[in-house]
C-alpha positions in Angstrom: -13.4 -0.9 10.3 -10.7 -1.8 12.7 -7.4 -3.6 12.9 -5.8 -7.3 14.2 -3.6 -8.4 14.9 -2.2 -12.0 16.1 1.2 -13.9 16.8 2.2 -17.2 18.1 5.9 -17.9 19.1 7.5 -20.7 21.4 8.5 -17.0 23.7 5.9 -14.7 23.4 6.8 -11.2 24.3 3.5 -9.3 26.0 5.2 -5.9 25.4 6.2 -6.6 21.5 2.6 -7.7 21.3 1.1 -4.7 22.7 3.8 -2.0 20.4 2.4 -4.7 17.6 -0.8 -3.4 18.5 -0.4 0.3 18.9 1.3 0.7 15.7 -2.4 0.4 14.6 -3.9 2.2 17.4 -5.2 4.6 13.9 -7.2 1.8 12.5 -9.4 1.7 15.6 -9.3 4.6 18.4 -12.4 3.8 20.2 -11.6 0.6 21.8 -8.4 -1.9 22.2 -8.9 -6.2 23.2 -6.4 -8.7 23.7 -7.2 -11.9 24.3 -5.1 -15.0 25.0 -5.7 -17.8 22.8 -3.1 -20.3 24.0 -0.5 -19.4 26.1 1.6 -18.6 23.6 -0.3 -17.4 21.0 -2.6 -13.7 21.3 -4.9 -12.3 19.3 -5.9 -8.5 19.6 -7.9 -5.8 18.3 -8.3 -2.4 17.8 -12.0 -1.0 17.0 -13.8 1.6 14.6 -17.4 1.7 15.7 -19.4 1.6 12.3 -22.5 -1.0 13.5 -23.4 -1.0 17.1 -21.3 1.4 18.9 -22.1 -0.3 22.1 -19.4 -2.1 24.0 -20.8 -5.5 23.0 -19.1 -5.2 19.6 -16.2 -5.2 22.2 -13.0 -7.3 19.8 -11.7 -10.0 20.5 -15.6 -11.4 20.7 -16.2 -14.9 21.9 -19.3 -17.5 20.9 -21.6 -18.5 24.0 -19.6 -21.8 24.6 -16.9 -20.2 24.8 -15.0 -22.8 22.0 -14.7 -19.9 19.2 -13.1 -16.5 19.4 -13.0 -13.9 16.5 -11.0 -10.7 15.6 -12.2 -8.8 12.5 -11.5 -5.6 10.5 -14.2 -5.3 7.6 -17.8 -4.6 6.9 -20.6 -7.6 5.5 -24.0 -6.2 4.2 -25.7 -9.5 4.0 -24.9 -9.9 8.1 -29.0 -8.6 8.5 -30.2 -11.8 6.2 -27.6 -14.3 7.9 -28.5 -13.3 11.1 -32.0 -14.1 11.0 -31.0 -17.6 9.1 -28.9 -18.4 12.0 -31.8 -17.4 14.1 -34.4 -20.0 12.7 -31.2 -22.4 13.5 -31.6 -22.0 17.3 -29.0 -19.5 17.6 -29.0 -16.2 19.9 -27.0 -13.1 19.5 -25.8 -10.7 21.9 -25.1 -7.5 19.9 -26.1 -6.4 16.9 -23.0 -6.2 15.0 -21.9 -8.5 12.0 -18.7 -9.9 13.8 -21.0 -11.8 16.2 -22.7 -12.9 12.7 -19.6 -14.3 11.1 -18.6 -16.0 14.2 -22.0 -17.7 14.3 -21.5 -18.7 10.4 -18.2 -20.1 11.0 -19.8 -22.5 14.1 -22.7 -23.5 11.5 -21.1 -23.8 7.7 -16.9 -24.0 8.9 -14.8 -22.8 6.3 -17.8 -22.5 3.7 -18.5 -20.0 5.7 -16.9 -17.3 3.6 -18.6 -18.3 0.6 -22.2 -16.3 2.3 -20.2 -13.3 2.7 -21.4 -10.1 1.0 -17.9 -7.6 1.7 -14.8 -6.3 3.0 -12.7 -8.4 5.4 -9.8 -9.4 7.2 -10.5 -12.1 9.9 -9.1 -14.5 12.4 -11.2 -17.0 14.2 -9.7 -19.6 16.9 -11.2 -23.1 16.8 -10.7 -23.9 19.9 -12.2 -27.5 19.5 -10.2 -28.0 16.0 -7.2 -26.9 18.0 -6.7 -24.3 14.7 -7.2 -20.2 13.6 -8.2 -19.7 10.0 -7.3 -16.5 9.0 -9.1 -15.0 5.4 -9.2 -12.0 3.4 -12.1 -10.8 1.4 -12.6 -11.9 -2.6 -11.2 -8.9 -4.3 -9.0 -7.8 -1.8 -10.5 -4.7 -0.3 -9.1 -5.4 3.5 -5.8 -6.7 4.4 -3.9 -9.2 5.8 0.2 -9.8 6.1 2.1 -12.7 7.7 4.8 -14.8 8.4 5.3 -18.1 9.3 8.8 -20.1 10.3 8.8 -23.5 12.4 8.7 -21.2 15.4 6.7 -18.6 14.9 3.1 -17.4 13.2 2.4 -13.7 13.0 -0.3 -11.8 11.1 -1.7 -8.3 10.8 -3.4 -6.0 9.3 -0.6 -3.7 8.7 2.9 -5.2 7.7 4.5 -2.4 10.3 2.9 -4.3 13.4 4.8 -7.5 12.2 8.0 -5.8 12.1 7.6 -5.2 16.1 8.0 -9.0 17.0 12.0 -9.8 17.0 11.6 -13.2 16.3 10.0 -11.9 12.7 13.0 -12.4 10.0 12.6 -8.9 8.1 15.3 -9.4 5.9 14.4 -7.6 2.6 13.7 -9.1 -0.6 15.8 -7.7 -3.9 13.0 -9.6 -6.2 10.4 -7.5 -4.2 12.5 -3.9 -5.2 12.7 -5.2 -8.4 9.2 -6.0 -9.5 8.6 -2.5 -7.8 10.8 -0.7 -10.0 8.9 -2.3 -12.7 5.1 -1.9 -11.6 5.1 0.6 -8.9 3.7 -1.3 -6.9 4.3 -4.8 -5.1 2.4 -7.8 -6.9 1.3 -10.3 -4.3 2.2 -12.2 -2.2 5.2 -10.3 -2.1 6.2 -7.4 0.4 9.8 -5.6 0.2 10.5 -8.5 3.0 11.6 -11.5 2.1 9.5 -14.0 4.9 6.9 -11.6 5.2 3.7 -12.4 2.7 0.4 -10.6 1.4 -2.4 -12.8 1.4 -3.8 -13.1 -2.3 -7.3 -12.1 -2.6 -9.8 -14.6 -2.2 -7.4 -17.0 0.5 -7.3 -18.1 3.9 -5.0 -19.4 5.9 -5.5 -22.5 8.5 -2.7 -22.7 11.4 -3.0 -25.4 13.5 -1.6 -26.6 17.0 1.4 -28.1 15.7 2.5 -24.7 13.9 1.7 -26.3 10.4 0.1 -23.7 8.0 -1.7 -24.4 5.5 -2.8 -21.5 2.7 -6.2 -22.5 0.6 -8.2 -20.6 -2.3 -12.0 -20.2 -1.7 -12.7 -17.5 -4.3 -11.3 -16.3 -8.0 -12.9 -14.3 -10.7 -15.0 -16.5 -13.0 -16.5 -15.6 -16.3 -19.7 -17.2 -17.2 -21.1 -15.4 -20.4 -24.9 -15.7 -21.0 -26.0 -16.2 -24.7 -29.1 -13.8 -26.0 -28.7 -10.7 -24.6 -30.6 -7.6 -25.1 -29.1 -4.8 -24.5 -31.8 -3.0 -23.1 -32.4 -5.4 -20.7 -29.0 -5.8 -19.4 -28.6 -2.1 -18.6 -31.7 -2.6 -16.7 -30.2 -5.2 -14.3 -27.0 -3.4 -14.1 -28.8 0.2 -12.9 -30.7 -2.4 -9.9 -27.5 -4.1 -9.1 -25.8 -0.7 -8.9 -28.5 0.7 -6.7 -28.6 -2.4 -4.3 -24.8 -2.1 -4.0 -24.6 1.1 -2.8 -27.6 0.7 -1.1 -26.7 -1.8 1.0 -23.7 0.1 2.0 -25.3 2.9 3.8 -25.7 0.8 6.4 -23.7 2.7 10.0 -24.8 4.1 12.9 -22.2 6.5 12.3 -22.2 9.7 10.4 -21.1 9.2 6.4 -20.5 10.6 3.3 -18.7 10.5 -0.1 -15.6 11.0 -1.9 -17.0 13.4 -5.2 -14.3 13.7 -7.6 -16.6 14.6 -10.5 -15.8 11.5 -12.5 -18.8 9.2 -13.8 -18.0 6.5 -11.2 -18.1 8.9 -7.7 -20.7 10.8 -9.3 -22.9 7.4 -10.0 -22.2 6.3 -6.5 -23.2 9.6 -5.3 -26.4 10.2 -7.3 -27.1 6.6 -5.9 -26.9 7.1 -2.6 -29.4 10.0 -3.0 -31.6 7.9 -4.6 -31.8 5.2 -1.6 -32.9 7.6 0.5 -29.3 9.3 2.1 -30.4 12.7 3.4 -28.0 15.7 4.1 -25.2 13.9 2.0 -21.7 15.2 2.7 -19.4 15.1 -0.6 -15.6 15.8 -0.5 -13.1 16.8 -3.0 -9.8 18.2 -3.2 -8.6 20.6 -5.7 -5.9 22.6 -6.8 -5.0 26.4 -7.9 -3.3 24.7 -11.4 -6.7 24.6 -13.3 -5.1 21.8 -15.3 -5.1 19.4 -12.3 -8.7 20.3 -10.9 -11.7 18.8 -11.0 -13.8 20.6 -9.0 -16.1 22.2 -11.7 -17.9 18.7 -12.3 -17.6 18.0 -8.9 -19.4 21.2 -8.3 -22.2 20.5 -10.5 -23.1 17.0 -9.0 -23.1 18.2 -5.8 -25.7 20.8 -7.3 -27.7 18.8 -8.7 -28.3 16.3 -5.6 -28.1 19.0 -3.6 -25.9 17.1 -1.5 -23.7 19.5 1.2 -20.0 19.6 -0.8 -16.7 20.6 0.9 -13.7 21.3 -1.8 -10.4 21.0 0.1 -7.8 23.4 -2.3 -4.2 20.9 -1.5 -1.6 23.4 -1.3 2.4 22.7 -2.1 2.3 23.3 1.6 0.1 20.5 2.4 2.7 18.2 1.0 5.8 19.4 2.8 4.0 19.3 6.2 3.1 15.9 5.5 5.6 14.7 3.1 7.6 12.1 5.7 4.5 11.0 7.5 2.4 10.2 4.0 5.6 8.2 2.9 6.1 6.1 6.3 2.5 5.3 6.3 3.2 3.1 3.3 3.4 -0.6 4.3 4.4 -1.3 0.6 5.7 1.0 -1.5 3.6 2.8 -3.8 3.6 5.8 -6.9 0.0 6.4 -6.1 -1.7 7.5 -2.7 -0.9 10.8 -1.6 -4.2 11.7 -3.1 -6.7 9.5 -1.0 -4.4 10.4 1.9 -5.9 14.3 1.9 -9.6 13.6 1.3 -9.3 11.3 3.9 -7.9 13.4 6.0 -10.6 15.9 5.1 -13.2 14.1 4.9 -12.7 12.7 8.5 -11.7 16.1 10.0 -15.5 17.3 9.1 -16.5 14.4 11.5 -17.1 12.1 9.0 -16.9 8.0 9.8 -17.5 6.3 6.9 -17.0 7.6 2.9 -18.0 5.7 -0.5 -15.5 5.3 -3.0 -16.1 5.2 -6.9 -13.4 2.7 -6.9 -13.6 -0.3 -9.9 -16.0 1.1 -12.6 -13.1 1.3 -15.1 -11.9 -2.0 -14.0 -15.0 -3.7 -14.3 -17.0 -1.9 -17.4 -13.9 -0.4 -19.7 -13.3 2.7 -18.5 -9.6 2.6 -19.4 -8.0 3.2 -22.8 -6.0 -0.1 -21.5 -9.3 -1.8 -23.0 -8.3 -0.1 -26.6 -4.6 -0.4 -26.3 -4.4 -3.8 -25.2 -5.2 -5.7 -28.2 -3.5 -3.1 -30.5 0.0 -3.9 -28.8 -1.2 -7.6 -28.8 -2.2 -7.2 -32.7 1.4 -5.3 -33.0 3.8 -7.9 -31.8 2.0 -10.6 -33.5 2.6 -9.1 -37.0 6.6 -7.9 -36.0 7.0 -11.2 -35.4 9.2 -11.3 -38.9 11.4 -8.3 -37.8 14.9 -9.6 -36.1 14.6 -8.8 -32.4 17.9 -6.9 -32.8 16.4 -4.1 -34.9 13.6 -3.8 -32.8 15.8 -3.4 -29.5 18.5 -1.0 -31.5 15.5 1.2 -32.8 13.9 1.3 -29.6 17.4 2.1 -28.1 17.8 5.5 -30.7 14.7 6.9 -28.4 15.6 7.1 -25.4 12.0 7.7 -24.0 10.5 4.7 -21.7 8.0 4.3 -23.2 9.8 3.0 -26.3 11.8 1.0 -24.2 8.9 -1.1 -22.9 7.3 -1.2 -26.3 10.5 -2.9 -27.7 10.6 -5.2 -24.6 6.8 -6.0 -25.2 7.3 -7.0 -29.1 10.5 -8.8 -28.7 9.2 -10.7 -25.5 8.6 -14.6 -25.9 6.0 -14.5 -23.0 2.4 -14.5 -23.4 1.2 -11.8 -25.7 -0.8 -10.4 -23.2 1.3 -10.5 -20.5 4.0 -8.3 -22.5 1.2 -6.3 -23.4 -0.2 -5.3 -20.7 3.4 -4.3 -19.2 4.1 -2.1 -21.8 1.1 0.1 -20.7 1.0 -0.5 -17.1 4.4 -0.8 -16.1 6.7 2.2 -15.0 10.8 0.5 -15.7 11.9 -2.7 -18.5 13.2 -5.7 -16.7 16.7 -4.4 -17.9 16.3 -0.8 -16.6 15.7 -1.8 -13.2 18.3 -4.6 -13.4 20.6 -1.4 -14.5 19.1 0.3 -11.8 19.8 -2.2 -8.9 23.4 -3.2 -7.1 22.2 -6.9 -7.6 21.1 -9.2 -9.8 17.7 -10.3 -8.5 15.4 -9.6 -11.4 11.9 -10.5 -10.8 9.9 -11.6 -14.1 7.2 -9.5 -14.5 5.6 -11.1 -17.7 5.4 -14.4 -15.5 3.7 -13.3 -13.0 1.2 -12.1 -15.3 1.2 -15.4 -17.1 0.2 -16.9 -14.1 -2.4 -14.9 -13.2 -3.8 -15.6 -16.3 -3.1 -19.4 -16.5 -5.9 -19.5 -13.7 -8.4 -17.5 -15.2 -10.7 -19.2 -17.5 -11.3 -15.7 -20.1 -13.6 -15.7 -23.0 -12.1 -12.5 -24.9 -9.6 -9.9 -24.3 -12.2 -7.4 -22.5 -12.2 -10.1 -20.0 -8.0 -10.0 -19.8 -7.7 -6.4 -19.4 -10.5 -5.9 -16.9 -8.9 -8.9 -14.7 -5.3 -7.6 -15.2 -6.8 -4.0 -14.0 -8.4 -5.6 -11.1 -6.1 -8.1 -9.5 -3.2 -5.8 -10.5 -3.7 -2.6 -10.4 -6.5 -1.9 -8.6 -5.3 -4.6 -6.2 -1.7 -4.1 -5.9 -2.0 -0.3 -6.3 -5.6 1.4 -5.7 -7.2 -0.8 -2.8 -3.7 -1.2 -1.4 -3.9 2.5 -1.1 -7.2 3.4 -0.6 -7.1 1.2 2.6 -4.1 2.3 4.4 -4.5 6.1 3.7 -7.9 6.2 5.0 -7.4 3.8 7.8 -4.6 6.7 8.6 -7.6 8.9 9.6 -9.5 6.3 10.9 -11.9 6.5 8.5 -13.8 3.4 6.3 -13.8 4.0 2.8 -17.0 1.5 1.1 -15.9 0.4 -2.7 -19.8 -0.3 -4.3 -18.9 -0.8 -7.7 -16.8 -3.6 -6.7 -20.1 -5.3 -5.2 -19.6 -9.5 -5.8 -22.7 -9.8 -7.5 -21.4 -6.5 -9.9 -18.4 -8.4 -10.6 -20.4 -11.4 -12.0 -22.5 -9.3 -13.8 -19.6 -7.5 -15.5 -17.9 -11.3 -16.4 -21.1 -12.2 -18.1 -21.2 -9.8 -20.3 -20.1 -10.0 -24.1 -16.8 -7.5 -24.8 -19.0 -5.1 -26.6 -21.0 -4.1 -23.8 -17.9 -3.5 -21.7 -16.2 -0.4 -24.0 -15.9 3.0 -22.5 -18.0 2.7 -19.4 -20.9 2.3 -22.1 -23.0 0.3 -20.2 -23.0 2.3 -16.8 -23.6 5.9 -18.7 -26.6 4.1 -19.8 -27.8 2.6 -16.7 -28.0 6.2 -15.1 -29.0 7.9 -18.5 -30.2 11.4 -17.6 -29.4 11.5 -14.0 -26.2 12.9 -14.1 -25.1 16.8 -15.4 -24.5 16.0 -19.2 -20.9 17.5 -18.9 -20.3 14.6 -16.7 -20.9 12.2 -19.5 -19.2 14.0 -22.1 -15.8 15.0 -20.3 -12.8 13.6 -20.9 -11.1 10.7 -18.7 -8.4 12.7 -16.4 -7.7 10.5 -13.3 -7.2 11.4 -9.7 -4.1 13.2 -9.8 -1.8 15.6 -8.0 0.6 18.8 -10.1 3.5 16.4 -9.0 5.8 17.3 -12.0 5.5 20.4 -10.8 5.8 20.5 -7.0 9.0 18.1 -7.3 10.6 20.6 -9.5 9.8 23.6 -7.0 8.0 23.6 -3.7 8.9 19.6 -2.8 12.4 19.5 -4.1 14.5 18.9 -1.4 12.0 16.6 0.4 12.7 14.6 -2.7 16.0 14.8 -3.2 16.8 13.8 0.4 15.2 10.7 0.0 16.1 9.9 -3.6 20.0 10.6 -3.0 20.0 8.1 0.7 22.5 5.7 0.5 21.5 2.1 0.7 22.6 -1.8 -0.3 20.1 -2.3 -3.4 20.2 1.1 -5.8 23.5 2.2 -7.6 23.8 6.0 -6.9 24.9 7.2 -10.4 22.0 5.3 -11.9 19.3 7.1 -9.7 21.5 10.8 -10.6 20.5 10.0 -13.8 17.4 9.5 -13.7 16.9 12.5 -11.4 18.4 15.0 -14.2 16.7 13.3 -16.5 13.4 13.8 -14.9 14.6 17.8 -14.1 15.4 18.3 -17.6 11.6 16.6 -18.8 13.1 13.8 -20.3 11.5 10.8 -17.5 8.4 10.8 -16.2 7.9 12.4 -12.1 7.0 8.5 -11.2 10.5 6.8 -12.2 11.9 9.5 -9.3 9.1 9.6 -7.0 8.8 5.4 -7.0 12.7 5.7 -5.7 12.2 8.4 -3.5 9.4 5.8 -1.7 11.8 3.0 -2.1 14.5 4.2 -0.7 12.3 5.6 2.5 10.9 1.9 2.7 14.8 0.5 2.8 16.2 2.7 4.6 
């Protein structure tokens, strides 16, 4: 895992490039390349030995002729097959690493290139005879890529901070950004909180050529293709091989690894998985807490015991928080309510000398784990018969409780947008469209419910376990979890693997019929017996930290100093409010927390 970094300009400055480069010095600490493409245009690299720690996986890496140049930050598990594909072709290899793979791919197939890759990615590769980079991110987003592009300059990186060092960057921030936040709690792509700086979606790659013209292409969405004549049975028998494959494949480093062990079905399946392909001495990590009501670490405790695996249980201390509080919150490139979590088993987890961790990440998203698979339809079902009752008494009722979660209900079944779109606000979202307008100094609403809407104008669903799984995964898993997940154990310079999110699991799951994707149903019977039965039968309670309590006490003022900072975009009595209304248990910690974040991001 690593990071890159490249930027054309008519004027390039070396030094901006190399502070460009430093500010991701974390993502890779054992080596640094630069490497002039043009003579005004760099590409450079910082490296995270996972696959041949030798200094021939030395970034930026070049093809024997010399024509192609690549820098990459991501892991493929297929490179093994490929390689020896490319081999029968008449090509020769000079490491052993998968970058030299993918460069080799790209000479053979061009830009179908990414179609034969099994992964995580982030890459740019320099044509040197097409006079062009393409630069492409994986297909559901695990590793990232930011840019900008003007008719003078082309920039991109894997962190949105390194962009910010070039001064011919416009950073100028984007009101529609800060309001979609306000509304999600987290930034929807493409946007960031700057106006001319962009995420690249999912499943995209950009081609730059000579002239500076940029062009931005989709290789890769979600598709559902259901098979007819199922039996049950049979399709929990292909989802346990798939499942082991995909983690299988993933144990794959010359470095030492382990796993994050929350206790949960999903870590626990990708732990008792990784047993079961042969991992010996298996470190797990968890954290926990000394509020009872917050901690896991029971059923973490018991899977550990039962795959005798060697488990480290981190207690996270109020403490903790305050000594990292500014440093977690700068770290963000976008603005987040979630993160602080994977920020402190990472840093665990690397500090026992761990390189590489799985992730349970995606097995609500993809098999129902979420009561958004419930809810969903119910709020869709709602609005559709309320469609009699005025939208004034709907928005007057709603108004009598002052709760937001009333609010957003009333905004959901008085919406005209797509049923689903509103829907799926109303649980997911954190602010209305109005409160954040009443929240902001000016009027730059973003439209949530389109956005949606056009996600889900390009999906061809079959049924509504099909729109809430790809809402949850090119939303909030996206937007939020992987966002996360990938900067806050980058941090540590440590690669987090996400298994259940394997490409050939996420066709499976978009084959299935909606019955076979309720309540995890289908992966508590694919590992049937293997895990402790109070894993199975425990309720749902999510990865989360006693914030309601810590931002009342121990983290007050950390909070307060960033929630009361001055700036052009939030009106100061609005955020009082809704700090006294959090202190007095009337709003929900995440309304303050997302400003305190905001306002640290804008400031």
């Amino acid at each position: 895992m690593c990071g890159i970094v490249g930027y054309y300009s008519k004027t390039v400055n070396s030094s901006e490039f190399k502070s460009a480069l430093k500010c991701i010095a974390h993502r890779g600490p054992d080596d640094e390349g630069i490497f002039a493409v043009k003579d005004n245009f760099l590409f450079g690299h910082r490296r995270l030995a996972i696959i041949d720690l030798s200094p021939k996986g030395h970034q930026p890496m070049h093809s024997n002729d010399g024509n192609y140049t690549i820098i990459y930050n991501g892991e493929v598990y297929n490179f093994k097959e490929e390689r020896e594909i490319l081999i029968a072709k008449g090509y020769t290899f000079n490491s052993h690493t998968d970058t030299e793979v993918i460069l080799n791919q790209y000479i053979e197939y061009g830009i179908d290139f990414l179609n034969r890759l099994r992964g995580m990615f982030g890459l740019a590769i320099y044509d040197k005879k097409q006079n062009k980079v393409v630069v492409a991110r994986d297909r559901m987003g695990i590793k990232p890529i930011y840019y900008y592009h003007d008719q003078h300059t082309f920039a991109f990186a894997s962190e949105l901070k390194s962009l910010k060092e070039f001064k011919a960057v416009n950073t100028e921030k984007n009101p529609q950004a800060i309001s979609a936040f306000l509304q999600l709690g987290s930034l929807p792509f493409p946007l960031t909180l700057n106006k001319h700086i962009h995420y690249l979606e999912p499943g995209f790659y950009l081609e730059w050529k000579g002239n500076n013209e940029l062009k931005k292409s989709q290789y890769f969405n979600i598709e559902v293709n259901k098979r007819q004549g199922l039996v049950y049975a049979d399709e929990v028998k292909k989802l346990r091989s798939l499942l082991q494959e995909a983690v299988s494949i993933r144990t794959m480093s010359d470095v030492p690894f382990g796993a994050f062990l929350s206790g949960g079905i999903d870590s626990s399946v990708v732990v008792a998985l990784m047993k079961l392909s042969g991992v010996e001495d298996l470190k797990t990590f968890s954290i926990s807490f000394d509020d009872k009501k917050y901690s896991e670490s029971y059923f973490a405790e018991l899977v550990a015991k039962k795959f005798k695996t060697h488990h480290h249980t981190f207690i996270v201390q109020p403490s903790d928080v305050k000594k990292e509080f500014h440093n977690i919150v700068s770290l963000m490139d976008s603005p987040t309510v979630d993160g602080i979590n994977t920020y402190f088993v990472s840093k665990f987890t690397r500090e026992a000398g761990i390189i590489m961790a799985m992730s349970g990440l995606g097995g609500d998203e993809l098999f129902g784990g979420y009561d958004t698979f419930e809810r969903l339809p119910k709020l869709v079902s709602a609005k559709r018969k309320t469609r009699v009752v005025p939208n004034l008494i709907l928005n007057q009722s709603a108004s009598l409780l002052k709760k937001d979660k009333y609010k957003k209900l009333a905004q959901h079944l008085t919406s005209s947008s797509n049923d689903y779109a509103s829907a799926y606000l109303a649980l997911r979202g954190l602010l209305t469209a109005k409160t954040a307008a009443d929240i902001m100094t000016v009027d730059a609403t973003f439209n949530c419910a389109e956005y949606l809407e056009k996600l889900l104008s390009e999906f061809d669903y079959k049924d509504e376990a099909d729109i809430t799984s790809y809402f949850e995964a090119r939303v909030y898993m996206h937007n939020q979890l992987l966002r996360d997940t990938d900067i806050m154990s980058m941090a540590h310079s440590l690669e987090a693997r996400v298994p259940l999110i394997d490409q050939k699991l996420v066709e499976f799951a978009y084959s299935l019929p909606p019955e076979y994707r309720k309540g995890k149903r289908m992966l508590i019977d694919a590992m049937v017996n293997e895990l402790p039965q109070e894993v199975y039968n425990r309720p749902k309670q999510g990865f989360l930290f006693p914030f309601p309590v810590w931002m009342k006490k121990e983290i007050k003022s950390e909070v307060q100093d960033l929630i009361f900072m001055k700036n052009d975009y939030l009106k100061a009595t609005a955020v009082e409010k809704l700090w006294k209304g959090f202190m007095s248990d009337k709003v929900h910690w995440s309304r303050v927390w997302q400003i305190a974040v905001l306002n640290k991001k804008l400031s």
